[in-house]
C-alpha positions as CSV (number, residue, x, y, z in Angstrom):
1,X,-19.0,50.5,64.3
2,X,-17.9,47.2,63.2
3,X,-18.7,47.1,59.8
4,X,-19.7,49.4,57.5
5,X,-23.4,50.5,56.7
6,X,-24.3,51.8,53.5
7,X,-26.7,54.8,52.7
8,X,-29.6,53.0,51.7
9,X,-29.3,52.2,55.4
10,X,-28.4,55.7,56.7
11,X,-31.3,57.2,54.8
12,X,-33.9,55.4,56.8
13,X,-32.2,57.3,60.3
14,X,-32.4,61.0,58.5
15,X,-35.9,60.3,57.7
16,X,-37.0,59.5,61.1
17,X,-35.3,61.7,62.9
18,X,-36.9,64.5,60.5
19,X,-40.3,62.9,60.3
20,X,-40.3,62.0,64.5
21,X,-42.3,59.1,63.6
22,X,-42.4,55.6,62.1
23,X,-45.3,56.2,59.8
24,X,-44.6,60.0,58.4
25,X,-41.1,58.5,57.5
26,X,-42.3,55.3,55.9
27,X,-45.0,57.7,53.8
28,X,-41.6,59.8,52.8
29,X,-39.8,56.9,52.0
30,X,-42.2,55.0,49.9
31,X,-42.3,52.1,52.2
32,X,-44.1,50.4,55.4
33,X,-43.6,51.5,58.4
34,X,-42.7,47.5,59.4
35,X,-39.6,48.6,56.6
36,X,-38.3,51.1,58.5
37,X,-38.5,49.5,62.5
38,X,-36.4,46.6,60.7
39,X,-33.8,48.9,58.8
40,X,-33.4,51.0,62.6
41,X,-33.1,47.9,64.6
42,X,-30.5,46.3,62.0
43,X,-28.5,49.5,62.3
44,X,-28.7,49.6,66.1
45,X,-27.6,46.2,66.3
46,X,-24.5,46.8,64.1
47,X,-23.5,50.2,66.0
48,X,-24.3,48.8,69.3
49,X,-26.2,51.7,70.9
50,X,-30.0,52.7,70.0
51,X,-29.8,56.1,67.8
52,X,-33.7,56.7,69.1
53,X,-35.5,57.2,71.7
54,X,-38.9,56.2,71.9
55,X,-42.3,57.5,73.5
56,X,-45.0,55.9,72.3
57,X,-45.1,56.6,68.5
58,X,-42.6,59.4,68.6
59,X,-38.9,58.8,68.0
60,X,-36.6,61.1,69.0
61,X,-32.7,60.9,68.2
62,X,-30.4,59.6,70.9
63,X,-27.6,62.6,72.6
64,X,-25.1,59.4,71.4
65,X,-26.5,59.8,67.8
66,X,-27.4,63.5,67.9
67,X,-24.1,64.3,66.2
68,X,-24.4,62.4,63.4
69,X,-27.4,64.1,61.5
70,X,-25.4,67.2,60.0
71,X,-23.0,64.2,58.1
72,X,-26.1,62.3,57.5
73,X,-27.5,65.8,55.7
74,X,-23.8,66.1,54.0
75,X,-24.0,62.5,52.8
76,X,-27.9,63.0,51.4
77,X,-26.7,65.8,48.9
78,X,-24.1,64.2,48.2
79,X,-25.4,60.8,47.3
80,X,-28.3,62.7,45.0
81,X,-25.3,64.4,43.4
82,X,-24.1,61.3,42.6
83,X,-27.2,59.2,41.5
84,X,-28.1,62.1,39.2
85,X,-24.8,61.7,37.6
86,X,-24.8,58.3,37.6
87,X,-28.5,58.0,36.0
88,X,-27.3,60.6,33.2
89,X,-29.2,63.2,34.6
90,X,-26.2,65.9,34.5
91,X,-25.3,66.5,31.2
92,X,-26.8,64.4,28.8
93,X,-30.9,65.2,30.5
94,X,-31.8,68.2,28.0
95,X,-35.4,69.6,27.3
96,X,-38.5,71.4,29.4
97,X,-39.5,70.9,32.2
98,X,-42.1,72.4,33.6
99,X,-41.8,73.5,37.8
100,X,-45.6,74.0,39.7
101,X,-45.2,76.5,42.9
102,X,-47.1,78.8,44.8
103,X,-46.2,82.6,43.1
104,X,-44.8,83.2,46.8
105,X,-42.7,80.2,47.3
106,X,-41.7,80.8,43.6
107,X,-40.6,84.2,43.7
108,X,-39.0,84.9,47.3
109,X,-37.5,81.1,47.4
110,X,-36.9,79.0,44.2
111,X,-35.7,82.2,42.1
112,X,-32.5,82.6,43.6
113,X,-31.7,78.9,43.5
114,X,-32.7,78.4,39.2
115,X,-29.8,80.3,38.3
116,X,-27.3,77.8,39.8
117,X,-29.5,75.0,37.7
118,X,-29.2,76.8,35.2
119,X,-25.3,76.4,35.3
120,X,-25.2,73.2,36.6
121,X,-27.8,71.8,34.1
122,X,-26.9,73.4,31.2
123,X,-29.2,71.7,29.0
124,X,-32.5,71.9,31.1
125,X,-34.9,74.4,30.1
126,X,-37.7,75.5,33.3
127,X,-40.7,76.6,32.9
128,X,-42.6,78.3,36.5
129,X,-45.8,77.3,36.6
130,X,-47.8,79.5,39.6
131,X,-50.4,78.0,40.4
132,X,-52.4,76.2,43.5
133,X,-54.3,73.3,41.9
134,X,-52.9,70.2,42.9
135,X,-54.1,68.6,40.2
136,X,-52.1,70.2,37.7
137,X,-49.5,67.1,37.7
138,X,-52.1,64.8,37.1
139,X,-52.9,66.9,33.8
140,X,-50.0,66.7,32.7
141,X,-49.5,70.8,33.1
142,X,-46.3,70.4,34.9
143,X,-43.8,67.9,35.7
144,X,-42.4,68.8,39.3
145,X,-44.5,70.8,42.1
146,X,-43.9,71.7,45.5
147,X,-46.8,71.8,47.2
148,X,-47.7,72.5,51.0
149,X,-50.4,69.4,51.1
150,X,-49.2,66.1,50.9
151,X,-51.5,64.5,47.9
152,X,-53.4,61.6,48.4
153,X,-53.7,60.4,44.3
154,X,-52.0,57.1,43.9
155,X,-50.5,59.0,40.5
156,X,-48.5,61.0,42.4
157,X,-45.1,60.4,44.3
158,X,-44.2,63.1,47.2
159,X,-41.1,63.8,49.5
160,X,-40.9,65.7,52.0
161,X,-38.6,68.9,52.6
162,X,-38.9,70.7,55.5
163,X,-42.1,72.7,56.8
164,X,-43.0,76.4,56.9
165,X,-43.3,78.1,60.0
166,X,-46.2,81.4,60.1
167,X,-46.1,84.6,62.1
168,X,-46.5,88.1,61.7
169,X,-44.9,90.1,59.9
170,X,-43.9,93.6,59.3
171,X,-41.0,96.0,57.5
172,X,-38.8,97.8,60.0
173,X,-39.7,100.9,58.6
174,X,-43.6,100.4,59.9
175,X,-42.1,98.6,63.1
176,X,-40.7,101.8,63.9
177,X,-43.0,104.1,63.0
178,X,-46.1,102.2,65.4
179,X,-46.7,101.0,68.9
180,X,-45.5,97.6,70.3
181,X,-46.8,94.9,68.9
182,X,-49.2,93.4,71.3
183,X,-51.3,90.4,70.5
184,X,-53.2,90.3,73.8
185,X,-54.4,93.9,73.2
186,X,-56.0,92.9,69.7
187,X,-53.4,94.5,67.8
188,X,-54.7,98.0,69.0
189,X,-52.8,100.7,66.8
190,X,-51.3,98.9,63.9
191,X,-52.5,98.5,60.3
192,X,-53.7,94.6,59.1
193,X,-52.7,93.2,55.6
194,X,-55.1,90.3,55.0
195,X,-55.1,87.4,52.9
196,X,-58.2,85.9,51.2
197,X,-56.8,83.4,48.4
198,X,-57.8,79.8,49.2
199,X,-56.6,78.1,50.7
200,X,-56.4,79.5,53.7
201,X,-54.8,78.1,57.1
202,X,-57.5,77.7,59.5
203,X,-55.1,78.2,62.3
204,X,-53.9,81.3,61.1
205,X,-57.5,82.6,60.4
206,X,-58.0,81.8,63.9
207,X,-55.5,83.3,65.1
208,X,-56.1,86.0,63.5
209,X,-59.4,86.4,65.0
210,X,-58.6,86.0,68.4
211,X,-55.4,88.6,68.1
212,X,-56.0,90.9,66.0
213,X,-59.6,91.9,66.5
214,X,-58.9,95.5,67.3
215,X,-56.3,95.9,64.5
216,X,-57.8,98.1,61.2
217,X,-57.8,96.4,58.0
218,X,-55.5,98.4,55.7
219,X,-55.6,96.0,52.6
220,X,-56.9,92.9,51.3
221,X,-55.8,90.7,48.4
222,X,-56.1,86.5,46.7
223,X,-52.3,87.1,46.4
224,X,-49.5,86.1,49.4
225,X,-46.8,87.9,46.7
226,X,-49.0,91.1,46.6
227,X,-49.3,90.7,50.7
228,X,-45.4,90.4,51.2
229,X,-44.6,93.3,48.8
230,X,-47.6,95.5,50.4
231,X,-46.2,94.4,53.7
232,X,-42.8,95.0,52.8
233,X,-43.5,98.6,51.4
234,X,-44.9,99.6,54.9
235,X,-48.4,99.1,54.3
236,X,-49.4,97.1,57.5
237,X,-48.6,93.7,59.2
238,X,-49.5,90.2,57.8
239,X,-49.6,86.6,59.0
240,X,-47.0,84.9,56.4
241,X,-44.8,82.0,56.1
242,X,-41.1,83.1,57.4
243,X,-39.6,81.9,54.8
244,X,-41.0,84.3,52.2
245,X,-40.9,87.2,54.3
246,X,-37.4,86.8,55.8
247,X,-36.3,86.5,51.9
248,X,-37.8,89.4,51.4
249,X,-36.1,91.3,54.3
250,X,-39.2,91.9,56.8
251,X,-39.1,91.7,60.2
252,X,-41.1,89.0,63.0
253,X,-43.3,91.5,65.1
254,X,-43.9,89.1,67.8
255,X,-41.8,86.0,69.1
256,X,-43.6,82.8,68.2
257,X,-44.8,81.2,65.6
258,X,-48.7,80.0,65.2
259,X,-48.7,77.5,62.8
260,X,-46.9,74.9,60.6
261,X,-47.3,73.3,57.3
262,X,-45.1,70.9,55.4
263,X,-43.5,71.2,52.4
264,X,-43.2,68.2,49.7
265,X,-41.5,68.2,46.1
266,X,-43.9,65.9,44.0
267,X,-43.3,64.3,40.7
268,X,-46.3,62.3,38.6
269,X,-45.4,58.7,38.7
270,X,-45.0,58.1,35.1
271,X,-42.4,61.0,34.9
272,X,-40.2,59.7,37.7
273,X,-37.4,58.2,35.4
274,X,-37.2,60.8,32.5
275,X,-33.8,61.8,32.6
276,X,-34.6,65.8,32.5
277,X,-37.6,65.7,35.3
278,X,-35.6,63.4,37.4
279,X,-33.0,65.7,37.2
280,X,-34.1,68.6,37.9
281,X,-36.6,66.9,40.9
282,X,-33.5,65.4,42.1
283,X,-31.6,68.8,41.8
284,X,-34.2,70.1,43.5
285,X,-34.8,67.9,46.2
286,X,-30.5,68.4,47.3
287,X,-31.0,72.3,47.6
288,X,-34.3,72.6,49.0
289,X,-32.3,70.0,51.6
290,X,-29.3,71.6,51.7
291,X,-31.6,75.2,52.8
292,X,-34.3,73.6,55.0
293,X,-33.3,75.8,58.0
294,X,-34.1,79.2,56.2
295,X,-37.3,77.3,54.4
296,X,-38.5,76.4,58.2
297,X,-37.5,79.8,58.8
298,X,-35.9,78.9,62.1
């Protein structure tokens, strides 16, 4: 490498080689996809060697560059780190600030990480708000959320994390205590925790139809939290994101996962340079980074 290429640079290879394409990493990045072929082909020329591969509209990192992602990762958290400091968002950002999840995602996930804000951002004070609507940024009822849709409101700014993976799920107590798990046999012999809070995956509802026909509804509810919990206490399997069920300690009954959705940490335009919300959504964005393999539940 003959001279040396700053992060504003680098950040445009992690995002592709997360997003697999052009246009997802443009959309993450807040520019064109034109932006980001031009950044990639100026780093290429200054390394010497492409870092992607292409196929058509997927990009796919290099075996030469392949390496380089976990320091890329390393240099993300750390440049964050830096930029909060540097923006006065460590000490001197002080106040609310209000955090929208999912009750699941808040629970099993975020909880275990606010205590080390807490310490880090001593003067921050967070407020959990659980609930689904989207639009609850745009009303001003929270200043952060992490959401599993990417919005499409021009008042909203989003960046991706990492995406959940599902499957089923059950405790090893009720593992042990039943037949084999066996999705080509409809589930025959086992108990099935269902969820009917909207929205639902349609993939998973159809999978659930196709494999678990001849499985006995044990327990319904609007709640994921009340599903993991029920699920966890033996009650029956369920069809949940792995990274809420592996926190809580449950088990993957069968060996593949049936469907996918993203995760993105989304902050209202307007709020983007407070000091305390971009604080904490920058504090948030390193750590949700820093555990994207156990959020993708890999």
């Amino acid at each position: 490498m003959r001279d040396g290429i700053a992060w504003e640079d680098l950040r445009f290879v992690l995002a592709v080689a997360r997003a697999g394409n052009l246009r997802r990493a443009a959309g993450t990045l807040g520019v064109d996809a034109t932006t980001v072929g031009r950044r990639l082909a100026g780093i290429d020329s200054r390394v010497g060697y492409a870092l992607f591969e292409r196929s058509g509209s997927a990009w796919t990192v290099s075996p030469a560059a392949r390496a380089l992602l976990a320091d890329l990762e390393a240099m993300e958290v750390s440049a964050v780190a830096a930029e909060r400091k540097l923006a006065g968002g460590g000490a001197a950002a002080s106040g609310l600030v209000k955090v929208a999840a999912s009750d699941a995602f808040a629970m099993y996930r975020l909880l275990p990480d606010l205590r080390t804000l807490a310490e880090e951002l001593p003067g921050i004070e967070i407020e959990l708000v659980t609930s689904a609507a989207i639009a609850d940024l745009r009303r001003r009822e929270a200043d952060i959320a992490i959401r599993f849709i990417k919005p499409d409101s021009q008042e909203l700014r989003a960046r991706r994390v990492t995406s959940l993976r599902w499957s089923l799920y059950g405790s090893s107590d009720y593992l042990g205590r039943h037949p084999r798990v066996d999705p080509q046999a409809g589930l025959a012999g086992h108990r099935l925790l269902r969820w009917t809070g909207p929205p639902m995956r349609p993939v998973v509802l159809a999978w659930l139809d196709e494999h678990a026909r001849a499985a006995r509804t044990a327990l319904r509810s609007r709640d994921l939290h009340v599903l993991i919990e029920a699920c966890a206490n033996g009650h029956g399997l369920a069809a949940l994101p792995g990274a809420m069920a592996l926190a809580r300690g449950l088990v993957r009954a069968i060996d593949h996962s049936f469907d996918e959705s993203e995760v993105w940490l989304i902050v209202h335009r307007d709020l983007r340079k407070v000091p305390r919300v971009r604080a904490v959504s920058d504090w948030l964005w390193a750590r949700l980074r820093a555990n994207a393999d156990l959020i993708h539940a890999i």
